[in-house]
C-alpha positions as a printed Julia matrix, in Angstrom:
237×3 Matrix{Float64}:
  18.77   18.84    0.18
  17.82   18.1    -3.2
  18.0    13.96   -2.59
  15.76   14.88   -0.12
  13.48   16.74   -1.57
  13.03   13.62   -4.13
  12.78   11.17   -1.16
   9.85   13.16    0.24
   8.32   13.52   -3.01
   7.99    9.8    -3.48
   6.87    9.95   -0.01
   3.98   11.73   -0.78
   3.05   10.15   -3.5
   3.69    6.18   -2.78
   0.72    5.13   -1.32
  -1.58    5.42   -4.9
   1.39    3.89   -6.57
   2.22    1.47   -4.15
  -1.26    0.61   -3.98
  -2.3     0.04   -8.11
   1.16   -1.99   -8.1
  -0.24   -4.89   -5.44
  -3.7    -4.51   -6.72
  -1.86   -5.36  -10.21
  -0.08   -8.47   -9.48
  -2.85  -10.14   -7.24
  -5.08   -9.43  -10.05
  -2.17  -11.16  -12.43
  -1.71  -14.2    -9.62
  -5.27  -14.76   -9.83
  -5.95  -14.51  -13.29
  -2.78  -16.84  -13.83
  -4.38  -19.62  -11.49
  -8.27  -19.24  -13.3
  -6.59  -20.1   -16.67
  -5.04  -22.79  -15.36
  -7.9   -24.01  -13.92
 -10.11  -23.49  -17.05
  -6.87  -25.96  -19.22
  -7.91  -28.73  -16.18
 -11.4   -28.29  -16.98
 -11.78  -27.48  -13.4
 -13.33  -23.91  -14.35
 -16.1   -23.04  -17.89
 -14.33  -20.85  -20.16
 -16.51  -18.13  -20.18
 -14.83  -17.12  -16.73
 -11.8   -16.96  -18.1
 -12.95  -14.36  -20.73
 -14.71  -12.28  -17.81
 -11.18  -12.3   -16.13
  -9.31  -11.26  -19.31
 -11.69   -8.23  -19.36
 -11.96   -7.02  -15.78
  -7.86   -7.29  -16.27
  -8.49   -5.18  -18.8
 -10.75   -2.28  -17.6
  -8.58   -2.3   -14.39
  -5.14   -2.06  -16.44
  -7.07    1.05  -18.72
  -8.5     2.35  -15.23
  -4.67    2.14  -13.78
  -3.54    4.16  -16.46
  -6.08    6.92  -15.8
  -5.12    6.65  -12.3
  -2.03    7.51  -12.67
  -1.84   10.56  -14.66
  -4.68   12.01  -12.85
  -2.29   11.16   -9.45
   0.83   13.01  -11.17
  -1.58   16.01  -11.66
  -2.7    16.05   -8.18
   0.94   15.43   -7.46
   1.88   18.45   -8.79
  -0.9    20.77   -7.95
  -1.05   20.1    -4.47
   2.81   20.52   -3.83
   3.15   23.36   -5.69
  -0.83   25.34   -5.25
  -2.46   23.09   -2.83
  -2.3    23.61    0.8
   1.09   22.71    0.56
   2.06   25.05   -1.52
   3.56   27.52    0.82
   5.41   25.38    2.81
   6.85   23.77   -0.75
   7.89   27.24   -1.85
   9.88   28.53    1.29
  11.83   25.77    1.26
  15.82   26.79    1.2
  15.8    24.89   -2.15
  15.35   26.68   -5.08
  12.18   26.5    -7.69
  14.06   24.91  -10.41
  14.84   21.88   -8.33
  12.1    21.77   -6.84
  10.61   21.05  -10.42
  13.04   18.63  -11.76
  12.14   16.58   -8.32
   8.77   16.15   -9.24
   9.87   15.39  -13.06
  12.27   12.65  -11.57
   9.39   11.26   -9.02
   6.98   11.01  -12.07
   9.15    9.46  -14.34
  10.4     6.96  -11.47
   6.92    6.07  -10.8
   6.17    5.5   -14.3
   8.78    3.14  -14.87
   7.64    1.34  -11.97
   4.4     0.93  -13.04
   5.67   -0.47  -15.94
   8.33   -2.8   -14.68
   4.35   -3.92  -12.61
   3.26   -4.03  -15.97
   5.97   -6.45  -16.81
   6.05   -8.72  -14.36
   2.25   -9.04  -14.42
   3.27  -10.45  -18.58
   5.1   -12.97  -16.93
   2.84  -14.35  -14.5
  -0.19  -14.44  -16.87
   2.56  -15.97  -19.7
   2.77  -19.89  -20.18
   6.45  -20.53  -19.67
   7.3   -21.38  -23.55
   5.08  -18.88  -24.8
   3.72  -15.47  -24.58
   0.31  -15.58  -24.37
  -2.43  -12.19  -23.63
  -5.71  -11.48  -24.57
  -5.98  -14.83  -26.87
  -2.38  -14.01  -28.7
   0.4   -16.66  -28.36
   3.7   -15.82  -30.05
   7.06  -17.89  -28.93
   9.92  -15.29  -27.62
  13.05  -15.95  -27.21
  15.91  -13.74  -25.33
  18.19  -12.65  -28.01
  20.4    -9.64  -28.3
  18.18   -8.39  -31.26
  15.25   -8.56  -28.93
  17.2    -6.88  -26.25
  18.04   -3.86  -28.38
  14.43   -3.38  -29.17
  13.25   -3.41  -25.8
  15.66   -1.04  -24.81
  14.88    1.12  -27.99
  11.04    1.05  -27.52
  11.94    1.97  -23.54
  14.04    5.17  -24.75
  11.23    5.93  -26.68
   8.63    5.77  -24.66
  10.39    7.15  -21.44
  11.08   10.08  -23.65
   7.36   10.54  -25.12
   6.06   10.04  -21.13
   8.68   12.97  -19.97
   7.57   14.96  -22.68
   3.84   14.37  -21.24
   4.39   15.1   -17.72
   6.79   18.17  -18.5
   3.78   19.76  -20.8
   1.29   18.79  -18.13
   2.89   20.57  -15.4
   3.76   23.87  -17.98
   0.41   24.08  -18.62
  -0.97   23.95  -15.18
   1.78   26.35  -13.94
   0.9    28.58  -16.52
  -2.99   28.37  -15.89
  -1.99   29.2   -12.52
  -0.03   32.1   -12.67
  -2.59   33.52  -15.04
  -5.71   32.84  -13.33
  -5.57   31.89   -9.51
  -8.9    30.4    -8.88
  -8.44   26.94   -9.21
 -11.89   25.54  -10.63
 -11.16   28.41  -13.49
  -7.41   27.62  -14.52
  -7.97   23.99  -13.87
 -10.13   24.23  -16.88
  -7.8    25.94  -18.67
  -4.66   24.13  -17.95
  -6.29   21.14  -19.9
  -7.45   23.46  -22.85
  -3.75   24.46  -23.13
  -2.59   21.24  -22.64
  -4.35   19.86  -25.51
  -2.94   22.66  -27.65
  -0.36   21.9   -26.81
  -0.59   17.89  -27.43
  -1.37   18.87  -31.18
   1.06   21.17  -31.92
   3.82   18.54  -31.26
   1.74   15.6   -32.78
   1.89   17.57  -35.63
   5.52   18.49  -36.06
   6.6    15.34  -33.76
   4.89   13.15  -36.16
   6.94   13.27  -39.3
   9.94   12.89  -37.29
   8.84    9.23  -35.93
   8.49    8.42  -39.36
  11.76    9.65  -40.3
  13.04    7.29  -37.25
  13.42    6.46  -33.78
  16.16    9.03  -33.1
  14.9    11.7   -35.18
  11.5    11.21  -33.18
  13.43   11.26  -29.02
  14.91   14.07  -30.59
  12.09   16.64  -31.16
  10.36   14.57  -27.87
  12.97   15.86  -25.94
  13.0    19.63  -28.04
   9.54   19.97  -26.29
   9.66   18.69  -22.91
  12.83   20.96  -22.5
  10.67   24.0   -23.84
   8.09   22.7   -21.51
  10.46   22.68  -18.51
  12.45   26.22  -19.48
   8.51   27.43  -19.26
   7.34   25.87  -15.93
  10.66   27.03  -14.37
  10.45   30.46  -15.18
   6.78   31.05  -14.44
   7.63   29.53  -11.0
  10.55   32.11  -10.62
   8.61   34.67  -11.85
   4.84   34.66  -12.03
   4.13   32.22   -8.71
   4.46   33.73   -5.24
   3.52   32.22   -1.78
């Protein structure tokens, strides 16, 4: 039941994703074929640079997209109108949560694999080359490491987002049911909540990369524990 739970979560939510991903690579194709045009003096440079910045402002407006899309996610399976259905389900409230921690997280990473292959089909084959900056890459095992590093890292700094996001609205809700009115306060608390761990998460980052997944990983889990048991709790259908 619980596989399917997570099948009908990304279900619900594939079309917006599915949708930013193709947007993103014809975007990519066609900003790949301008600059090519623009090195066979086919096309004035100035387009070029117009390209670069819609590609730009759509990759920034992607990334608003989406969270606001894992919010609405969230709120509408859990307080929208399909709330009650979500919450009679013969599956309990815990799992119910981690499925739409799992969905989020797999649509982030697939955004981001988007993200990736868009690098490569803007990149001139020998060289990396975005927004005017050309650095030679190589594939090494070094390199390797890092990318998997940074990708540990920032999986774990996303989960921490998306586990605080949906604490705080669960919490807003269970406090205040009007919508319009808890809405406002889920993002107050949200933000609170944003600083508090900048402030203690930041001297662990400098301390290192593990220290720092660490205490990422310390809050989404408090995060979690909280949504879970104000769902058990403090949410009824």
């Amino acid at each position: 039941m619980f596989i399917k739970q997570i099948k009908h979560d990304l279900a619900f939510s594939q079309t917006a994703f599915l949708g930013m991903g193709t947007l993103m690579i014809g975007l990519a194709i066609v900003l790949r074929i301008v600059m090519w045009a623009s090195r066979s003096v086919m096309l004035n440079q100035n387009i070029v640079h117009v390209m670069v910045m819609l590609w730009s402002f759509i990759i920034f407006g992607v990334i608003i997209v989406s969270i606001i899309q894992i919010f609405q996610f969230y709120k509408e399976n859990f307080f929208g109108d399909a709330g009650y259905l979500m919450l009679t389900l013969p599956v309990s409230r815990g799992s119910l949560l981690v499925s739409k921690v799992i969905v989020s997280m797999l649509w982030f990473n697939f955004m981001a694999a988007i993200g990736i292959v868009m690098v490569f089909i803007i990149a001139n084959t020998d060289t990396f080359t975005v927004m005017g900056v050309s650095e030679t890459t190589s594939l090494t095992l070094e390199n390797i490491l890092n990318f998997v590093r940074g990708a540990v890292l920032v999986n774990s700094l996303v989960l921490f987002l998306v586990s605080a996001m949906f604490f705080c609205i669960t919490l807003a809700h269970s406090i205040i049911m009007r919508w319009r009115v808890h809405g406002v306060m889920a993002g107050v608390v949200y933000f609170l909540y944003l600083a508090v761990y900048f402030r203690i998460g930041a001297e662990s980052f400098i301390m290192g990369l593990t220290d720092g997944v660490g205490i990422t990983l310390v809050f989404a889990g408090v995060a979690l524990l909280g949504a879970w048991y104000l769902l058990q709790n403090k949410v009824t259908v």
